[in-house]
N, C-alpha and C positions, 0 to 999 in steps of 0.2 A: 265442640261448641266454639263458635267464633264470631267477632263482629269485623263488618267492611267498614272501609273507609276512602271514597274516590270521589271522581268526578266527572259530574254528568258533561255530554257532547251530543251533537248534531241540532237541527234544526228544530227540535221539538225537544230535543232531552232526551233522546231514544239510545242515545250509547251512553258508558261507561266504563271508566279504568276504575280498578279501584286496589288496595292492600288488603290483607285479613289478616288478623291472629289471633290466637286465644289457646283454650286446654284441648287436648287431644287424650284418649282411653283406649286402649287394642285389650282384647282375653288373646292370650298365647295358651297352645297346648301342647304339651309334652309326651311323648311316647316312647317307650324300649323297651322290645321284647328282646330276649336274649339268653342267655344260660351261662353257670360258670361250672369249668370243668376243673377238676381238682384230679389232678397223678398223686400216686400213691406213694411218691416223695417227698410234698406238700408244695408242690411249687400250682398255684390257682392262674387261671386265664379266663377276662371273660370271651366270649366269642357271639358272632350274631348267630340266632336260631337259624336252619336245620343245623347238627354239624353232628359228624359220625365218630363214633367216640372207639377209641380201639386201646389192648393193652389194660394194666389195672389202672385203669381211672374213670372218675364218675363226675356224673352231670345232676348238676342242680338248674332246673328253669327256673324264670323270675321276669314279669310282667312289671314296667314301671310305667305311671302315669300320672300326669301332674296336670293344676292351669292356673293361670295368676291374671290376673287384672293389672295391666303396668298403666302407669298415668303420665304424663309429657306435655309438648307443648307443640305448637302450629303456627306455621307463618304460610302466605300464599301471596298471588297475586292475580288478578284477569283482565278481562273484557267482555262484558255483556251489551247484550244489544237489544230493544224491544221492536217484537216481529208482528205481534197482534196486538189487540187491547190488553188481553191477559196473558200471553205468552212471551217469552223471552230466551234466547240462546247464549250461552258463555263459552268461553274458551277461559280456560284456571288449570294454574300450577299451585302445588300444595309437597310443603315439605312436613314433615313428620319426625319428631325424635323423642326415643321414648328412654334414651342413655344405654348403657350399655350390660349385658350381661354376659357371663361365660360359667361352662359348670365343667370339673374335670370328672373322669370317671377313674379310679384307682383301685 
């Protein structure tokens, strides 16, 4: 969600520059399938699915899946230009940051 803020140009008001900012919302979704295989020394590994298991050691599969709502902020800027009565064309750059995240797997 965002508001503009520019200024009108040409002979009738038919262009405009203008800024934007406001809050920005993305859903992210997470996904890993994968398995962990354990030797019969106890020493564990995860590995990505298919993977052929040889020797005494065994496989555990394990499906992970996640999603989260991140919430951030928004700044832009363009050019619009009025083409008909009710029609209109832009050119707009729009940046987006929603901070940062990392996940280790151990």
């Amino acid at each position: 969600m965002t508001g503009r803020l520019g200024y009108t140009f040409g002979r009738l008001g038919e262009g405009m520059v203008y800024a934007k900012g406001g809050a920005a919302w993305a859903k992210d979704r997470y996904q890993f399938n994968g398995q962990v295989l354990t030797s019969v020394c106890g020493v564990v590994a995860i590995v990505p699915s298919p993977q052929c298991v040889v020797g005494n050691s065994f496989v555990t599969p394990f499906n992970f899946g996640a999603s989260e709502t991140r919430v951030g902020w928004t700044v832009g800027a363009g050019v619009e230009w009025a083409v008909w009565e009710n029609w209109s064309v832009k050119l707009e750059y729009d940046y987006l940051d929603f901070g940062s995240r990392h996940c280790d797997i151990q």
